[in-house]
N, C-alpha and C positions, 0 to 999 in steps of 0.2 A: 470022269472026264467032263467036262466043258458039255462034248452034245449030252451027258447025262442029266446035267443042270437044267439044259432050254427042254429035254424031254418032258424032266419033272412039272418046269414051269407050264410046259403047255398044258400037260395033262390037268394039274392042278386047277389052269385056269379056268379051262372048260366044264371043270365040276364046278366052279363056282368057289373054290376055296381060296377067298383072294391070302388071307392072311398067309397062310403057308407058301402059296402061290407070289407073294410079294417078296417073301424071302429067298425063295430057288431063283427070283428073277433078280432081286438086287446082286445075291453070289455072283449067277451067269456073267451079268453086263462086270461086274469088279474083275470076274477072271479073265475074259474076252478084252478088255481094253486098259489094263494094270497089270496084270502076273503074265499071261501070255508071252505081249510085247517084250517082256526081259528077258525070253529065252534067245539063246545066239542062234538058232532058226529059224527067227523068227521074219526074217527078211529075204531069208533065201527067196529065189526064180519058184524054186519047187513047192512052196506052200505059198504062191499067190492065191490061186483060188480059195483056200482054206478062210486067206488072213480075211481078202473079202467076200466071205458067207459069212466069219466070224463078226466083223461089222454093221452089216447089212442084220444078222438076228440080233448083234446089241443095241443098234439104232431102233429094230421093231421094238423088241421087250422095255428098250422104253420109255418109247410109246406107249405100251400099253400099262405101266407101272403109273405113270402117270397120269392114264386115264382113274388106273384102280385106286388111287390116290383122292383123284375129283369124287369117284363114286361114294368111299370109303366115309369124305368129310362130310356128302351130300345126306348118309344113314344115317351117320351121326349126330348131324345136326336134327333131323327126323326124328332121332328118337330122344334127342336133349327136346323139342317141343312138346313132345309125346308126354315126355313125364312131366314137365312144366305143367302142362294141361292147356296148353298149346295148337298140338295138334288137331288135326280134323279126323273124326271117327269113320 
């Protein structure tokens, strides 16, 4: 399921493991705002609150995808100086 997804991402993120972490979050948000939406339920009265938690954790995750994104070019660039001889020790 979908909260199996945001579960994974959160867990992941809190260990720090953005890589894998990046991935359970790009699924989450593609299921949540793409596959979701197609089902004929998906408008129903009865899964309003659903549709918006479903929203509301795709708008955070990413957020925070896109923070892990800034971090992600910020190491890299780190460690492209690092081996250049760049870096500061």
């Amino acid at each position: 399921t979908n909260e199996a997804l945001l579960s994974l991402f959160s867990t992941l993120y809190e260990k720090d493991q953005f890589s894998v972490a990046y991935a359970a979050g790009v699924k989450f948000v593609e299921v949540a705002l793409l596959q979701i939406p197609q089902n004929g339920y998906f408008k129903s009265k009865k899964y309003r609150k659903q549709r918006t938690k479903s929203a509301v954790d795709a708008l955070r995750v990413t957020k925070l995808l896109g923070g892990m994104v800034d971090e992600m070019e910020e190491d890299e660039e780190t460690s492209k100086n690092n081996c250049d001889g760049n870096g500061t020790s």
